[in-house]
PDB file of N, CA, C and O in Angstrom:
ATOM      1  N   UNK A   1     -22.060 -31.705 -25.957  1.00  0.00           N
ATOM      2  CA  UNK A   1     -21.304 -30.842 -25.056  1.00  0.00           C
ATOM      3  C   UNK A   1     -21.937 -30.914 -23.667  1.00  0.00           C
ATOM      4  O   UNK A   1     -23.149 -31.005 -23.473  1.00  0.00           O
ATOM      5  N   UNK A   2     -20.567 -30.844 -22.285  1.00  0.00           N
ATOM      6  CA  UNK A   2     -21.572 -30.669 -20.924  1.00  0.00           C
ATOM      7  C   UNK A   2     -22.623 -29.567 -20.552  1.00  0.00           C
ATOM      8  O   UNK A   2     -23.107 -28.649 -21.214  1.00  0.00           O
ATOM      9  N   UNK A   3     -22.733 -29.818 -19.767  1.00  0.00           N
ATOM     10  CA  UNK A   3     -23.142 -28.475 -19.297  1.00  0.00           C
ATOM     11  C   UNK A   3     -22.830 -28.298 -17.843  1.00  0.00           C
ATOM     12  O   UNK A   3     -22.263 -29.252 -17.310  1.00  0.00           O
ATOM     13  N   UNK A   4     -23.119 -27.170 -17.047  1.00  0.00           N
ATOM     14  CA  UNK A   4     -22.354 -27.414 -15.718  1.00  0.00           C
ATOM     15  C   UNK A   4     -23.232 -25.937 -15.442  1.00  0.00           C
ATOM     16  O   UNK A   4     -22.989 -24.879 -16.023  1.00  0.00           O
ATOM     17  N   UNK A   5     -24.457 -26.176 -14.267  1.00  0.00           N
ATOM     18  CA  UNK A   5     -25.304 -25.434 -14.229  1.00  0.00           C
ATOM     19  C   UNK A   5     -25.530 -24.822 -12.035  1.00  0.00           C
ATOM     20  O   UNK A   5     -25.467 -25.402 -10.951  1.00  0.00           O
ATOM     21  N   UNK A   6     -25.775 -23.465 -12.502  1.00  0.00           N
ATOM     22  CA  UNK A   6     -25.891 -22.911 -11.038  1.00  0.00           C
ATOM     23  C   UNK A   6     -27.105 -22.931 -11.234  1.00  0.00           C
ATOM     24  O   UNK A   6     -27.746 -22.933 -12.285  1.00  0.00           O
ATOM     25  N   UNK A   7     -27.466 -22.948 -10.010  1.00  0.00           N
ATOM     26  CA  UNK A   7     -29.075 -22.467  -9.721  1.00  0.00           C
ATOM     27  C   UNK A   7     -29.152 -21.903  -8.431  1.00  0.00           C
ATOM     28  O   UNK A   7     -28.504 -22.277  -7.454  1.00  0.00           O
ATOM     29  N   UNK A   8     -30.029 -20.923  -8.475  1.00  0.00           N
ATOM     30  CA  UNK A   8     -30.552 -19.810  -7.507  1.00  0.00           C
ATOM     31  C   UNK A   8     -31.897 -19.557  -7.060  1.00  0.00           C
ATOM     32  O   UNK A   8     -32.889 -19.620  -7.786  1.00  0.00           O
ATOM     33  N   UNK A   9     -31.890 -19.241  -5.720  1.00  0.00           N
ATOM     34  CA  UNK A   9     -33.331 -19.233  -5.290  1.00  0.00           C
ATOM     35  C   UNK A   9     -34.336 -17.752  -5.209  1.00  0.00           C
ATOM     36  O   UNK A   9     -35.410 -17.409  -4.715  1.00  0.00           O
ATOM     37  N   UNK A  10     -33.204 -17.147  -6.049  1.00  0.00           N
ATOM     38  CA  UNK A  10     -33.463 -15.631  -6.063  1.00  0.00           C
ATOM     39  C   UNK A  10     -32.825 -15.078  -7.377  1.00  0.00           C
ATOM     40  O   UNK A  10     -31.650 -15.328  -7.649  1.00  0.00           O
ATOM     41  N   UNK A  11     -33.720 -14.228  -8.285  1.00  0.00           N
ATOM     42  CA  UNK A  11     -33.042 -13.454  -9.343  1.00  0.00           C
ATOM     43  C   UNK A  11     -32.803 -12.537  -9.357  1.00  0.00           C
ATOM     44  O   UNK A  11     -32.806 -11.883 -10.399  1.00  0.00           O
ATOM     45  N   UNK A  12     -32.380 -11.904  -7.846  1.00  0.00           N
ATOM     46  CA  UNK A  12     -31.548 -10.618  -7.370  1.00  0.00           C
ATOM     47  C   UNK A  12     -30.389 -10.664  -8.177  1.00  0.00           C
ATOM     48  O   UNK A  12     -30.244 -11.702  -8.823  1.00  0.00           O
ATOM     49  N   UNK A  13     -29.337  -9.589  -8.322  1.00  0.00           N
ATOM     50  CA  UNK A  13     -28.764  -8.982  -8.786  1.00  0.00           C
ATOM     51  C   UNK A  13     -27.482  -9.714  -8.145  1.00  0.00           C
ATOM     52  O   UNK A  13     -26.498 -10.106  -8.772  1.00  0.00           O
ATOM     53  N   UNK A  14     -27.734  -9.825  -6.605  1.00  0.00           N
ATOM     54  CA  UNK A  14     -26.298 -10.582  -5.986  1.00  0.00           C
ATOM     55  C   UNK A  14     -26.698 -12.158  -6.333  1.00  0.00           C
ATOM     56  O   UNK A  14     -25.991 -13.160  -6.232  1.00  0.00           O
ATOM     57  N   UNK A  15     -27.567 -12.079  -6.612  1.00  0.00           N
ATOM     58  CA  UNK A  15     -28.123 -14.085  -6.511  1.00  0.00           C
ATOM     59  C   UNK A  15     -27.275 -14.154  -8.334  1.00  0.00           C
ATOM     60  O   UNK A  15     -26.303 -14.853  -8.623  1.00  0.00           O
ATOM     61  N   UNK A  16     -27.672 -13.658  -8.830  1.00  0.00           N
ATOM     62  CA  UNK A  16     -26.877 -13.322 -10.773  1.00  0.00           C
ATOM     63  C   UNK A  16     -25.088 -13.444 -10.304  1.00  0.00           C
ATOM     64  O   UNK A  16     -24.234 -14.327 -10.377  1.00  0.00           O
ATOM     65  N   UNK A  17     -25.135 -12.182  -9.861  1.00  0.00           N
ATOM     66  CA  UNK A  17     -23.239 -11.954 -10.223  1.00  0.00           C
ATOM     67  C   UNK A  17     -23.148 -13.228  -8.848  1.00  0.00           C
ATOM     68  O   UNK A  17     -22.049 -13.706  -9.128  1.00  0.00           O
ATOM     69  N   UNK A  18     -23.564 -13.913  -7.761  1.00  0.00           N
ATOM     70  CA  UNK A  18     -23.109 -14.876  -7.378  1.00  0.00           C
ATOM     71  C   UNK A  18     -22.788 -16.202  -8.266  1.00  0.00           C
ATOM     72  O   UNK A  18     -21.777 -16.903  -8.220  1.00  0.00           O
ATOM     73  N   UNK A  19     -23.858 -16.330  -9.027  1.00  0.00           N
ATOM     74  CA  UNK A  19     -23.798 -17.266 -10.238  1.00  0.00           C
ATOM     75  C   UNK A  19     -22.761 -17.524 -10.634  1.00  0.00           C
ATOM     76  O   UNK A  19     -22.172 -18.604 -10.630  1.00  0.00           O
ATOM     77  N   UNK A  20     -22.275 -15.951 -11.237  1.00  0.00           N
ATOM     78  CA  UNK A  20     -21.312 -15.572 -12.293  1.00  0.00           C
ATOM     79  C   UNK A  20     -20.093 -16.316 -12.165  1.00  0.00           C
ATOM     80  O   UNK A  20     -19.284 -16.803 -12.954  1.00  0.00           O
ATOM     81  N   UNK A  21     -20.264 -16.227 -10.501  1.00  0.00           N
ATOM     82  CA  UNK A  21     -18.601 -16.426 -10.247  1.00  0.00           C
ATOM     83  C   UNK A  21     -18.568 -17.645 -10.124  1.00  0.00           C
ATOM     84  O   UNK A  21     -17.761 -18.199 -10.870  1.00  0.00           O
ATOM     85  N   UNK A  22     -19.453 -18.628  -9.102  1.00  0.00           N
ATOM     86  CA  UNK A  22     -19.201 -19.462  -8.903  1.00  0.00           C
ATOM     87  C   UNK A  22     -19.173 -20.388  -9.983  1.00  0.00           C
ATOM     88  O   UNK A  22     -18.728 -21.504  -9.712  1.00  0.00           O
ATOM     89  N   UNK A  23     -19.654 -20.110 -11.465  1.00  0.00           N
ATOM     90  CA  UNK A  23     -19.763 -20.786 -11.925  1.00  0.00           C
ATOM     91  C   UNK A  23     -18.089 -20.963 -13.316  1.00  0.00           C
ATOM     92  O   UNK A  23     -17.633 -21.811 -14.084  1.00  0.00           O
ATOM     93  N   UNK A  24     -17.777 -19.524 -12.858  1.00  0.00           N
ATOM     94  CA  UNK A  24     -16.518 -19.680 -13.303  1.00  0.00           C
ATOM     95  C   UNK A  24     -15.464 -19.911 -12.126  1.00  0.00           C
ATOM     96  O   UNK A  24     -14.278 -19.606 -12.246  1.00  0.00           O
ATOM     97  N   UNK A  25     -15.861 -20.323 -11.294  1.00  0.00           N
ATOM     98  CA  UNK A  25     -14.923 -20.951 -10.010  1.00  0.00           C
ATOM     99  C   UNK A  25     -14.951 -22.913 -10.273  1.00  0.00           C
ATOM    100  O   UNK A  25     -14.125 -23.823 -10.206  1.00  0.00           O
ATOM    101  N   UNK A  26     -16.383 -22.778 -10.579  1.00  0.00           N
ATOM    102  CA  UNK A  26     -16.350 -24.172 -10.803  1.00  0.00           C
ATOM    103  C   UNK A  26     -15.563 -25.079 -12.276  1.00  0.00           C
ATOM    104  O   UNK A  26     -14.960 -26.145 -12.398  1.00  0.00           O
ATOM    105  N   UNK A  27     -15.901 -24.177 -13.035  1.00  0.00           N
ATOM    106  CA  UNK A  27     -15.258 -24.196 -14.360  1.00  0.00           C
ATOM    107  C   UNK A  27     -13.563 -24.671 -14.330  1.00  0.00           C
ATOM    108  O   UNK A  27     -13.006 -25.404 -15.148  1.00  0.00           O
ATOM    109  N   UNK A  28     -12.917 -23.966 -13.047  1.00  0.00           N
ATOM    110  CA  UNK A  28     -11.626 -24.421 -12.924  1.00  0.00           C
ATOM    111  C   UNK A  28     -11.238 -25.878 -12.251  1.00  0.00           C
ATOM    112  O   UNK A  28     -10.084 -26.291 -12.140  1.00  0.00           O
ATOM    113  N   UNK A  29     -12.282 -26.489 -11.875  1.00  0.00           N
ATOM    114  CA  UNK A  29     -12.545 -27.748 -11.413  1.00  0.00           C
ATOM    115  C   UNK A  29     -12.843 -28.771 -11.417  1.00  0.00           C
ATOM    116  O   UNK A  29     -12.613 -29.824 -10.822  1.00  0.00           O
ATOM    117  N   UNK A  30     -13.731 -28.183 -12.595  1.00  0.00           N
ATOM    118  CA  UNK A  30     -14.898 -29.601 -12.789  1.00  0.00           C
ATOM    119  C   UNK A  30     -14.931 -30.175 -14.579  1.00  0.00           C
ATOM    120  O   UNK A  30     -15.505 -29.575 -15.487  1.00  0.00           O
ATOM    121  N   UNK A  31     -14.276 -31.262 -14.691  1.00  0.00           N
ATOM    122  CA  UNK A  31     -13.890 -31.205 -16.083  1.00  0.00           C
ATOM    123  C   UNK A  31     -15.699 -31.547 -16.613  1.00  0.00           C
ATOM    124  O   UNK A  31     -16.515 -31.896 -15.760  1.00  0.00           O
ATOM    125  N   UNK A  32     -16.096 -31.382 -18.072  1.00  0.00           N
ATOM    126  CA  UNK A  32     -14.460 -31.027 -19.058  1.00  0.00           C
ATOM    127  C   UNK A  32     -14.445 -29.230 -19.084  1.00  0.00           C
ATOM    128  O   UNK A  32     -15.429 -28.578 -18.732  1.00  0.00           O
ATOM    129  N   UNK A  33     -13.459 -28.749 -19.451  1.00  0.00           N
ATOM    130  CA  UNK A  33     -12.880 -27.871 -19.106  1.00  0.00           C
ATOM    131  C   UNK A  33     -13.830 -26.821 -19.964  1.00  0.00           C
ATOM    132  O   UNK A  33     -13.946 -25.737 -19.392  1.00  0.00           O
ATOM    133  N   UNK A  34     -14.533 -26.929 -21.226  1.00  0.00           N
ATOM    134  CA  UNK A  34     -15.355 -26.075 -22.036  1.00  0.00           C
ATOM    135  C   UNK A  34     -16.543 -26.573 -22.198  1.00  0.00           C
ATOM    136  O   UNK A  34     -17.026 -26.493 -23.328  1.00  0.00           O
ATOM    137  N   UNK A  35     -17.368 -27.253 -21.057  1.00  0.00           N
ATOM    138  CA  UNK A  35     -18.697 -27.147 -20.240  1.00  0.00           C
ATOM    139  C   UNK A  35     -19.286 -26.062 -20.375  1.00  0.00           C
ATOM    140  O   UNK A  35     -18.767 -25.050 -19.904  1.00  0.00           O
ATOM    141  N   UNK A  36     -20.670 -25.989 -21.135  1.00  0.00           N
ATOM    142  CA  UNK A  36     -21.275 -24.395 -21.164  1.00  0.00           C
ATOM    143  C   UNK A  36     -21.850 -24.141 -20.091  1.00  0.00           C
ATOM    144  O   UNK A  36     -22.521 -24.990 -19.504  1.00  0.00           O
ATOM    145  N   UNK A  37     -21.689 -22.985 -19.677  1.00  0.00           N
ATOM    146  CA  UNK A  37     -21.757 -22.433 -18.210  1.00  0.00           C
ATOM    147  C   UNK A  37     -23.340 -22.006 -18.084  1.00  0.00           C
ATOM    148  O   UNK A  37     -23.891 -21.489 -19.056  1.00  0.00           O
ATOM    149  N   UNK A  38     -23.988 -22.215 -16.974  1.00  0.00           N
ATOM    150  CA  UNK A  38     -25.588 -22.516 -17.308  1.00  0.00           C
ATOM    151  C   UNK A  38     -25.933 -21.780 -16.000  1.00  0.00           C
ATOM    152  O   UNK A  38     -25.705 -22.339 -14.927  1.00  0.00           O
ATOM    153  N   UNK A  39     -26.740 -19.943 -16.070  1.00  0.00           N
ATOM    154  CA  UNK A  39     -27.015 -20.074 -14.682  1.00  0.00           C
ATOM    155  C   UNK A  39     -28.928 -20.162 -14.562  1.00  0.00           C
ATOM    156  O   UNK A  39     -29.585 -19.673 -15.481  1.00  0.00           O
ATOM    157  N   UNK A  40     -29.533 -20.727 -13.534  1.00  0.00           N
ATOM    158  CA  UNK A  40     -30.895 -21.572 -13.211  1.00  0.00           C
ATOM    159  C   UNK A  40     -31.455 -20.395 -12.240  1.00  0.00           C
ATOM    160  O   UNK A  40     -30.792 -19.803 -11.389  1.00  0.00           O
ATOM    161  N   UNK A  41     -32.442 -20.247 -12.470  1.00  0.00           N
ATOM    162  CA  UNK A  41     -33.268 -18.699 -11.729  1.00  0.00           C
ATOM    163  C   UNK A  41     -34.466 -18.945 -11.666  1.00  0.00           C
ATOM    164  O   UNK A  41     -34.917 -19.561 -12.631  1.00  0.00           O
ATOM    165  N   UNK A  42     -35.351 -18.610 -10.642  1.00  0.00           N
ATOM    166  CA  UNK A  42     -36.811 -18.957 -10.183  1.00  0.00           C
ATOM    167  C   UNK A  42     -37.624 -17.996 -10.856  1.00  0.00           C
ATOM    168  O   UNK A  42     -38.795 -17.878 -10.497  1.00  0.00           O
ATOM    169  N   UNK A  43     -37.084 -17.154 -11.961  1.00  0.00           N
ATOM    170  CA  UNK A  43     -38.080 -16.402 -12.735  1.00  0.00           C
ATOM    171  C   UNK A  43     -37.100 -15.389 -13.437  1.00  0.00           C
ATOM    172  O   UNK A  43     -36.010 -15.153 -12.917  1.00  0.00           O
ATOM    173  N   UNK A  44     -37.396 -14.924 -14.348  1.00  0.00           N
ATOM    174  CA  UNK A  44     -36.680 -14.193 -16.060  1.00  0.00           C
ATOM    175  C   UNK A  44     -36.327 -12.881 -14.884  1.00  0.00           C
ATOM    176  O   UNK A  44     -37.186 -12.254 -14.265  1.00  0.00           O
ATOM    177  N   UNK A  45     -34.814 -12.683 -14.788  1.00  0.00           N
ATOM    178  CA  UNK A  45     -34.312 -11.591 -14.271  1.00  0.00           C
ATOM    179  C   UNK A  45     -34.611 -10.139 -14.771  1.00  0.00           C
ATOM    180  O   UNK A  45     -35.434  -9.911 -15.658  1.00  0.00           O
ATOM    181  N   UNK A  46     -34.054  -9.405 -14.286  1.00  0.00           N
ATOM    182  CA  UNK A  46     -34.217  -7.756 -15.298  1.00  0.00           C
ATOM    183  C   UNK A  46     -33.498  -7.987 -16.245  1.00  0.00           C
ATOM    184  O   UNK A  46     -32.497  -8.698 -16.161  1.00  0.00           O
ATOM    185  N   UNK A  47     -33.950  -7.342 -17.447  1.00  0.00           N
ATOM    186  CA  UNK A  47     -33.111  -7.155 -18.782  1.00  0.00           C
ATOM    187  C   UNK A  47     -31.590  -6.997 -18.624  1.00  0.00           C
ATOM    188  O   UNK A  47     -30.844  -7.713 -19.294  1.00  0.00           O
ATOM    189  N   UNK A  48     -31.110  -6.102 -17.778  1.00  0.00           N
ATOM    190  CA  UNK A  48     -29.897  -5.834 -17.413  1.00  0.00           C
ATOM    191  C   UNK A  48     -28.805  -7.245 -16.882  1.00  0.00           C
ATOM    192  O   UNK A  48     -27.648  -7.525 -17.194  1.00  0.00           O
ATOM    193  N   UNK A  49     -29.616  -7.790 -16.131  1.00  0.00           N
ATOM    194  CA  UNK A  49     -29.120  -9.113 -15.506  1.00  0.00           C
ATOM    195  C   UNK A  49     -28.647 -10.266 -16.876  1.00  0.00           C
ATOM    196  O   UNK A  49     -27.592 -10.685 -17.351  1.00  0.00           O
ATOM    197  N   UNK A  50     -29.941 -10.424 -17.100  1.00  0.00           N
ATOM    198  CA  UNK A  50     -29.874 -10.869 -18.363  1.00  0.00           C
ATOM    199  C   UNK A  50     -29.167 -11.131 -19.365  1.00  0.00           C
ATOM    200  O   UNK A  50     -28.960 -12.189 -19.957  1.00  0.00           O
ATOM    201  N   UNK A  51     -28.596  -9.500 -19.613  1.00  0.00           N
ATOM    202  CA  UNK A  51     -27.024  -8.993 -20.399  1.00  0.00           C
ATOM    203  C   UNK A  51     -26.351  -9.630 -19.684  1.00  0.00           C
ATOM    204  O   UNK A  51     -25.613 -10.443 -20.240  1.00  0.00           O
ATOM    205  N   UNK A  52     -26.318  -9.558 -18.462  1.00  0.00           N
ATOM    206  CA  UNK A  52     -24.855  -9.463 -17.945  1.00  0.00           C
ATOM    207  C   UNK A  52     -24.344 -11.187 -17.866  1.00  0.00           C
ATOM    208  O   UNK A  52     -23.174 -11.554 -17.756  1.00  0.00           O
ATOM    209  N   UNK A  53     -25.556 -12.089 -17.953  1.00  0.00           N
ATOM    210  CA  UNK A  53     -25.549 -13.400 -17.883  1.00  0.00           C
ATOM    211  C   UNK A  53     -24.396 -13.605 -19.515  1.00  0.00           C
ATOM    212  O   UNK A  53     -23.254 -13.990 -19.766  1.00  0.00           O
ATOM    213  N   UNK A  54     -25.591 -13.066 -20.261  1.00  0.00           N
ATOM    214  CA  UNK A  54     -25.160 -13.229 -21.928  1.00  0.00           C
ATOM    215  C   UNK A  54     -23.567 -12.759 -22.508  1.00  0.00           C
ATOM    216  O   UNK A  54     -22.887 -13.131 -23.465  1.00  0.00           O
ATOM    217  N   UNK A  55     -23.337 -11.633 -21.275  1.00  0.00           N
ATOM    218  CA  UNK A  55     -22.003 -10.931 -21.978  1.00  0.00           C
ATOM    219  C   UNK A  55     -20.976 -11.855 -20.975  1.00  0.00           C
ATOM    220  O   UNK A  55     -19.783 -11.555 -20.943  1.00  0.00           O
ATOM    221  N   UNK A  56     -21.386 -12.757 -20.326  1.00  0.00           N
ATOM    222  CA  UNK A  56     -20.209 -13.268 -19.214  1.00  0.00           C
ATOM    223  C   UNK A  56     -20.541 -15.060 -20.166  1.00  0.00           C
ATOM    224  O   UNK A  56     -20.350 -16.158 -19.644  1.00  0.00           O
ATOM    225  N   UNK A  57     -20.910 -14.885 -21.200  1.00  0.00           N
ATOM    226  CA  UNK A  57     -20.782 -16.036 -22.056  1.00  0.00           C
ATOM    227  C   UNK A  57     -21.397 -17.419 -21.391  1.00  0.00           C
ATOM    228  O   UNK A  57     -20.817 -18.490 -21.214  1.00  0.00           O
ATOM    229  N   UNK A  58     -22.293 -17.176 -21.187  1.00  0.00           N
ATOM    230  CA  UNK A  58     -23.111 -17.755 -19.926  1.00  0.00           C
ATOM    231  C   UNK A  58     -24.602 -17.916 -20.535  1.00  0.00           C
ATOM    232  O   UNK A  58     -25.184 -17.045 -21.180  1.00  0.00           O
ATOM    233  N   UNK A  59     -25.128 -19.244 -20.196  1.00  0.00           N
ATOM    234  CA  UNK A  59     -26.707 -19.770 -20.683  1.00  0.00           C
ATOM    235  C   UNK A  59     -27.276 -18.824 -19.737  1.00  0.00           C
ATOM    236  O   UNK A  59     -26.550 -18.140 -19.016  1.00  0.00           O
ATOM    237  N   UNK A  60     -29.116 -18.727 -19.696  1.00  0.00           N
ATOM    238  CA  UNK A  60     -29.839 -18.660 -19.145  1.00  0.00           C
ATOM    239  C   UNK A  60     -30.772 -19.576 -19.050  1.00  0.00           C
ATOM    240  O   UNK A  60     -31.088 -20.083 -20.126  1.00  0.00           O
ATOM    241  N   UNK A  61     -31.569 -20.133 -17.680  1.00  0.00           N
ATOM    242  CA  UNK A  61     -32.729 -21.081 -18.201  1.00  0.00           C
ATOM    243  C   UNK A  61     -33.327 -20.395 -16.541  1.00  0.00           C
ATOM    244  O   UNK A  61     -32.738 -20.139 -15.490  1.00  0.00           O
ATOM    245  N   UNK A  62     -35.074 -20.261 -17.083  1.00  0.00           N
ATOM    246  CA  UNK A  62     -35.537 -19.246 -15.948  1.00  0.00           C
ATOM    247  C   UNK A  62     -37.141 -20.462 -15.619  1.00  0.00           C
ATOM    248  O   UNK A  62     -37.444 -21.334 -16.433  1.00  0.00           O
ATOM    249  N   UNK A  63     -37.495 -20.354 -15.031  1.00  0.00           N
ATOM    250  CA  UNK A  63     -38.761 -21.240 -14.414  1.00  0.00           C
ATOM    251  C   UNK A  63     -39.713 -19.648 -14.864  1.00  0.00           C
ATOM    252  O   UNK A  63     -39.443 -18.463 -14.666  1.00  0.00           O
ATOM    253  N   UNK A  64     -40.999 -20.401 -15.596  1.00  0.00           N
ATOM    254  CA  UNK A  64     -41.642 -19.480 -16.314  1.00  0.00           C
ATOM    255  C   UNK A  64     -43.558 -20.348 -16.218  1.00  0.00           C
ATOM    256  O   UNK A  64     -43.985 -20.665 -17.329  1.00  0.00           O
ATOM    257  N   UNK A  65     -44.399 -20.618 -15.157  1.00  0.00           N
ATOM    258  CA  UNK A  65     -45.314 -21.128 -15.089  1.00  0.00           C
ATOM    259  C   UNK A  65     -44.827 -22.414 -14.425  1.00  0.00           C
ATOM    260  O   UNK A  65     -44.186 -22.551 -13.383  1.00  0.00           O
ATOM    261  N   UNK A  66     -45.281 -23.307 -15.272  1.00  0.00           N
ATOM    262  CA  UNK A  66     -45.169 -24.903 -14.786  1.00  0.00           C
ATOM    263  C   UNK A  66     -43.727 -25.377 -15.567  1.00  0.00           C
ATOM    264  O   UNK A  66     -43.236 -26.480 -15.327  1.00  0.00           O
ATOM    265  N   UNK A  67     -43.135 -24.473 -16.480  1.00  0.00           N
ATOM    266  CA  UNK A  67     -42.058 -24.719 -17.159  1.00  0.00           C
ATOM    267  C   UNK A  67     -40.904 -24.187 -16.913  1.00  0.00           C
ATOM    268  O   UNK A  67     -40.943 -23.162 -16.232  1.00  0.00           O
ATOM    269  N   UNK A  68     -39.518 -24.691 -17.373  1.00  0.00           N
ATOM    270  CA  UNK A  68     -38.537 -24.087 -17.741  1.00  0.00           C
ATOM    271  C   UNK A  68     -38.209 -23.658 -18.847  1.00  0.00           C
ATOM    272  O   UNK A  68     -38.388 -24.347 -19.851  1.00  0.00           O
ATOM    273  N   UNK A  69     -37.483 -22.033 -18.923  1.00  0.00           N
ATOM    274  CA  UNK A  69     -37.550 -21.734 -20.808  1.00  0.00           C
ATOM    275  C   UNK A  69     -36.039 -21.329 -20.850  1.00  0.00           C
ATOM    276  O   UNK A  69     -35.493 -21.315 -19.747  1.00  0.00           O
ATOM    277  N   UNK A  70     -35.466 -21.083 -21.654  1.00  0.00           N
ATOM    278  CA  UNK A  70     -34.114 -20.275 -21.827  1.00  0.00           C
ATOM    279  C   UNK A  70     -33.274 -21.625 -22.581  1.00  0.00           C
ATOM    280  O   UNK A  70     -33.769 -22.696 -22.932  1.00  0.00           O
ATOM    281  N   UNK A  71     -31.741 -21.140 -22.701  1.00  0.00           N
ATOM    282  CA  UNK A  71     -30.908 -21.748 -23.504  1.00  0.00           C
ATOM    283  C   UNK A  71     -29.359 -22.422 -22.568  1.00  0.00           C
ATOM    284  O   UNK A  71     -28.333 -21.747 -22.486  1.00  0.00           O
ATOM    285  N   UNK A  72     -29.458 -23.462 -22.107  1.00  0.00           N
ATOM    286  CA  UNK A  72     -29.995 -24.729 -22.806  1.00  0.00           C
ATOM    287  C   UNK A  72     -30.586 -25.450 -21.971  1.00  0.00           C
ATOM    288  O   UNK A  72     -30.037 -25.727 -20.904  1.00  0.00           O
ATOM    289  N   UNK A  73     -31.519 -25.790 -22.207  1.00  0.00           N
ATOM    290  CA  UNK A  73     -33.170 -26.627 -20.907  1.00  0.00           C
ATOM    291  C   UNK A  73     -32.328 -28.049 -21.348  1.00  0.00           C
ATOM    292  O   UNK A  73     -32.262 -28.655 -20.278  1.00  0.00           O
ATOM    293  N   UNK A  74     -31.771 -28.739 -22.203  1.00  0.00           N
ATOM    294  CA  UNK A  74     -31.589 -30.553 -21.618  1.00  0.00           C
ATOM    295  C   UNK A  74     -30.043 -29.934 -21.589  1.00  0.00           C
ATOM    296  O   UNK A  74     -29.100 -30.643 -21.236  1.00  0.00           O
TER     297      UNK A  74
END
């Protein structure tokens, strides 16, 4: 399966719901059409954010040391 990934230079709250959208903006564009939606963050947001990634059916992958962790890293 694709993947089709935002990334952000901030894990503010507007840097998240910016994600959100653009990444279901892009979704209408960029085949294939059920690409899992992936948003990329410079460090593990608030719990709340988090949800809101998970309930908008949406990956997380967060930069955590020298690594990246979350679902789906390839």
């Amino acid at each position: 399966m694709s993947s089709l990934y935002e990334l952000k230079g901030s894990s503010s709250r507007n840097a998240v719901r910016m994600a959100i959208g653009q990444l279901l903006d892009y979704r209408r564009h960029v085949p294939p059409k059920d690409a899992r939606l992936v948003v990329v963050l410079p460090e593990r947001p608030e719990d709340d954010l988090a949800d809101l990634i998970e309930s908008a059916g949406m990956g997380l992958v967060y930069e955590d040391g020298d690594k990246f962790v979350g679902w789906p890293v390839a």
